[in-house]
C-alpha positions as CSV (number, residue, x, y, z in Angstrom):
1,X,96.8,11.6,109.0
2,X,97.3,12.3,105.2
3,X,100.8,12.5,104.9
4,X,100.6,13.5,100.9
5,X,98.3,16.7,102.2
6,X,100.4,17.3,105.1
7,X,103.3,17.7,102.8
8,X,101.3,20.0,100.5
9,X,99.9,22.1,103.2
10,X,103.5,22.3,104.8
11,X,105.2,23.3,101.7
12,X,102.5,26.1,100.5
13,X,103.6,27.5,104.2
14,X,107.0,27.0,103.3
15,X,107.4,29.4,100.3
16,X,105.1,31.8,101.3
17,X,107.5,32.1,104.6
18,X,110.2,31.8,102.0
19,X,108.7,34.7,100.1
20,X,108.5,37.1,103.0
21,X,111.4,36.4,104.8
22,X,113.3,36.9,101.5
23,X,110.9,40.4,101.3
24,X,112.1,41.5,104.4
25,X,115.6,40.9,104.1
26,X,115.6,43.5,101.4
27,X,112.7,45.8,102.1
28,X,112.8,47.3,105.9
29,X,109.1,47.8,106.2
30,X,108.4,44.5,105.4
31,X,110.8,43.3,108.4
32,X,110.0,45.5,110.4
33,X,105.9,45.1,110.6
34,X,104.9,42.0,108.7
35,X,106.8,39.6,109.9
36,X,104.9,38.4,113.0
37,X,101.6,38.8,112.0
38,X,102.3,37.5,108.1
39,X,104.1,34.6,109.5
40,X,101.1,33.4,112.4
41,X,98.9,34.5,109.4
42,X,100.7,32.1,107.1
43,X,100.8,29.2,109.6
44,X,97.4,29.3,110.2
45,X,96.1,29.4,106.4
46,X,99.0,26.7,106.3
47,X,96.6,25.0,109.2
48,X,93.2,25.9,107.6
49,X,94.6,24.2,104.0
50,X,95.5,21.1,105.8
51,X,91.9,20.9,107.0
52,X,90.4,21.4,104.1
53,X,92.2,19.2,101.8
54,X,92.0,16.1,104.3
55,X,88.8,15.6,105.2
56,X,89.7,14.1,108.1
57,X,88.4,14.4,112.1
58,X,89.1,17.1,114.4
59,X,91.7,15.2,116.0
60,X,93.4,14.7,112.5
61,X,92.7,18.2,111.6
62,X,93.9,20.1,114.5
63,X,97.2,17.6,114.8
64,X,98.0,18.7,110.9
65,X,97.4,22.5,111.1
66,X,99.7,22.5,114.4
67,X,102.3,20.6,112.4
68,X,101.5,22.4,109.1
69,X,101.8,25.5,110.6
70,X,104.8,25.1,113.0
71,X,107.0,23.7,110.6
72,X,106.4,26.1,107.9
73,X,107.3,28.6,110.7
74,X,110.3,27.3,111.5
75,X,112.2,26.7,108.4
76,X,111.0,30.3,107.5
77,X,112.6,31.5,110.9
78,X,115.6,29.4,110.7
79,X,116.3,31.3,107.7
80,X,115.5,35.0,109.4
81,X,118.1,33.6,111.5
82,X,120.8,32.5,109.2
83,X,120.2,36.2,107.4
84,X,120.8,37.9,110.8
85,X,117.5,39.3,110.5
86,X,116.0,37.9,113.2
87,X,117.2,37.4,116.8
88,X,117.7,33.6,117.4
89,X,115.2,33.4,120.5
90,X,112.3,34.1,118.2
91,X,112.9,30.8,116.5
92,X,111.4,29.4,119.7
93,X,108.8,32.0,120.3
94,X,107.8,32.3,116.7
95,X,107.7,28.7,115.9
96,X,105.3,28.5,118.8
97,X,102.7,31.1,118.2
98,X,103.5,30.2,114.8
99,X,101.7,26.3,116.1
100,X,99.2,27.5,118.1
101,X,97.6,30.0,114.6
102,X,98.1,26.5,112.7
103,X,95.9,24.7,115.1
104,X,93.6,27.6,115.0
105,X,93.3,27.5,111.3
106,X,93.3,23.4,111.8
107,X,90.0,24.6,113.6
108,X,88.8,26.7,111.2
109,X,89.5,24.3,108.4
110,X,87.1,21.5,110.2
111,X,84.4,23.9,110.6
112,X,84.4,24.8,107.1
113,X,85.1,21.5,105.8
């Protein structure tokens, strides 16, 4: 595993999690109906990048995007959290559906590659 492209891939997920969490905390809408999708959706492109930029097997490729992608998520949440807007339980549900679209875009970075 390219631990140089993990980092990338993992901190491109990071501030665009950043981004919208900080969106959301300010702008209801956003909160309200972007965060699960945008945040999956962000995990997996966090995934797909990872992919991409490595080069590497699938096993290497789908083991990146699920790490890519569920750490991303998590910081991102952990923050929702700290803001008190998000409930603490979907630090564990989002962090996980949040792996699972990173693995997916893991995929879907391979098959492009």
């Amino acid at each position: 595993m390219k631990m140089q492209t993990l980092l990338l891939a993992t901190g491109i997920g990071l501030a665009a999690q950043l981004a919208m969490v900080i969106a959301g905390h300010y702008v209801p809408f956003v909160k309200d109906h972007v965060f699960m999708f945008g945040g999956m959706g962000i995990s997996l492109v966090a995934g797909l990048l990872y992919a991409k930029l490595a080069g590497e097997g699938w096993s290497h490729s789908l083991l990146g995007g699920v790490i890519a992608g569920a750490v991303c998520a998590l910081l991102g949440i952990a923050v929702s959290v700290a803001l008190k807007d998000t409930p603490a339980i979907i630090l564990a549900i989002g962090t996980c559906s949040s792996a699972l679209a990173g693995v997916i875009g893991g995929a879907v970075g391979k098959l492009l590659a």
